[in-house]
C-alpha positions in Angstrom: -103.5 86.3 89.4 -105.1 83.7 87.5 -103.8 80.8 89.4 -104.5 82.9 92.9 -108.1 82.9 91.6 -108.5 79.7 90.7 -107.2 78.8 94.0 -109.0 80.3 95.8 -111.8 79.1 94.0 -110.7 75.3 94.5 -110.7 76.1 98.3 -114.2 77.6 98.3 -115.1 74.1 96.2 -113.7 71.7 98.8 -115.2 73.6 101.9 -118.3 73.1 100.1 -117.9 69.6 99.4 -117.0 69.3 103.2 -120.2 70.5 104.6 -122.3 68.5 102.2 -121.3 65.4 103.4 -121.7 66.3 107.0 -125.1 65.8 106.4 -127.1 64.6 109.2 -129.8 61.9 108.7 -132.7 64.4 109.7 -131.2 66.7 107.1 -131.4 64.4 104.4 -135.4 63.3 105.1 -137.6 63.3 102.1 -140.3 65.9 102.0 -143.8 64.9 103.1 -145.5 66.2 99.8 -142.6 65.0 96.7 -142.3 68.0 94.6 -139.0 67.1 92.6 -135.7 68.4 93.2 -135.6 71.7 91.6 -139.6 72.9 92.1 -141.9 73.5 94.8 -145.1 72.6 92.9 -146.9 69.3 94.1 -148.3 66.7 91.5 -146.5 68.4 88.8 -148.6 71.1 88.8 -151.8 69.1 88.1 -155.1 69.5 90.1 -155.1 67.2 92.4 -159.5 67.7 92.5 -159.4 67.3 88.6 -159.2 63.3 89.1 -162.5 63.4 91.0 -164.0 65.7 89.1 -163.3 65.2 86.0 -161.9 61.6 85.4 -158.2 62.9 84.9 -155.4 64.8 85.1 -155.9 68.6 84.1 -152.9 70.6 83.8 -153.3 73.7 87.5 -152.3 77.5 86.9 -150.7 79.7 89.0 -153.6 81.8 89.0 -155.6 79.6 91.1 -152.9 78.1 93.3 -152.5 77.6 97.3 -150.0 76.6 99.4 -150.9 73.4 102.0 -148.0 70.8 103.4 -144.7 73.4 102.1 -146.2 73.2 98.8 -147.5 74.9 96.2 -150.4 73.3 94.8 -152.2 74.1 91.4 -156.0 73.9 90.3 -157.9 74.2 87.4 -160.0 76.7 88.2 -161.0 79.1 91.3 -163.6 76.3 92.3 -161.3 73.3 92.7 -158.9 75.1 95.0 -161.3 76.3 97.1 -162.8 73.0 97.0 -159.1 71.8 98.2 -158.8 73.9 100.4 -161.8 72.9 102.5 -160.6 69.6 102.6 -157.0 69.0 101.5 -157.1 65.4 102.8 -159.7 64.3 100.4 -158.0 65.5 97.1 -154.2 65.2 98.0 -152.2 61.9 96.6 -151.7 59.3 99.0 -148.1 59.0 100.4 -147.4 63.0 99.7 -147.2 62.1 95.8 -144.5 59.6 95.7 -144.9 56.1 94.0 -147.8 54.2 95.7 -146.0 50.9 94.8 -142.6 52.3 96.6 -143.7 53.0 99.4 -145.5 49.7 99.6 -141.8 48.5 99.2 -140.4 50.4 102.0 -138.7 53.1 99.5 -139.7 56.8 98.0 -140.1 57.2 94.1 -141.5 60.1 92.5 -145.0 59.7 91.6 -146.3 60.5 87.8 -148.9 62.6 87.4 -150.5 60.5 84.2 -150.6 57.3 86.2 -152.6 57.3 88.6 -155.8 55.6 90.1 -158.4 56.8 92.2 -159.8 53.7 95.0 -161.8 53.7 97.6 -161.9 57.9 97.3 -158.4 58.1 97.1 -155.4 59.2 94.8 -153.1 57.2 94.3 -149.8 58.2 92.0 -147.0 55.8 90.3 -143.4 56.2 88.8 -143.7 54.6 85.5 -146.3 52.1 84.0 -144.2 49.3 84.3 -144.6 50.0 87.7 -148.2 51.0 87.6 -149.0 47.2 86.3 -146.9 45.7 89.3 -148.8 47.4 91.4 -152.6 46.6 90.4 -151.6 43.1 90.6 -152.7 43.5 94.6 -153.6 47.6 95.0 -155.6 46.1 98.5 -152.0 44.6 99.5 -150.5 47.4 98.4 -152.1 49.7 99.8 -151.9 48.2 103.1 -148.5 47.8 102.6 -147.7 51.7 102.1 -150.5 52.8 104.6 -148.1 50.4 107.1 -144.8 51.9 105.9 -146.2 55.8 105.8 -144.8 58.3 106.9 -141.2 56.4 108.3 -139.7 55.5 104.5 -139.8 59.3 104.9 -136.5 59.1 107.0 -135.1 56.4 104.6 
């Protein structure tokens, strides 16, 4: 019975397999907001109005939390949601939260909550600081760089 089971189970495994590499490319297009792989929650769960607000990144609760772009987004306090939520275009991370800098490059990268930089009014997010440093070298260049290459590395 054992073996039957196991099997079976070895069938179920490779039909699996099977399916997920029939994927096609529209399938396997990034998200427009980068929430990780295993969570819904955008910018880690930080308030994204904190870093205009306040200077930095503030840990969001579910209790004041909205949804905007297929993701859950967390704030503060009642205040800076609603203050999102009037304008989600003004507090949102460029580039849907991915890495500033990879996107300049043509590529997606999870974006870091803790390094970040706010220019010209905006929020911008990047992977590591290594990455962070390589990328205020020429944020103008940058910037114009991703702002070309946004939203089609999306696809990538």
């Amino acid at each position: 019975m054992f073996r039957r089971v196991t099997r079976g189970l070895a069938v179920v495994l490779i039909a699996i397999g099977a399916a997920g590499s029939a994927v096609t490319p529209a399938a396997a297009k990034e998200p427009a907001v980068y929430t990780g792989f295993f969570s819904s929650v955008a910018v880690g769960g930080y308030d994204p109005v904190a870093y205009f607000t306040k200077g930095q990144p503030v840990e969001g609760g579910k209790e004041f939390s909205t949804r905007w772009m297929d993701a859950e987004w967390r704030f503060a306090s009642a205040e800076n949601r609603d203050l999102f939520i009037k304008s989600p275009e003004k507090y949102a991370p460029q580039y849907g939260g991915y890495c500033a800098w990879a996107v300049a490059q043509g590529k997606t990268a999870s974006g870091d909550p803790k390094l970040w930089k706010v220019v010209d009014g905006k929020l911008y997010l990047n992977y590591d600081q290594e990455i962070q440093q390589r990328w205020e070298k020429d944020i103008p260049g940058h910037i114009a760089s991703a702002d070309h290459n946004w939203p089609s590395v999306l696809g990538k």
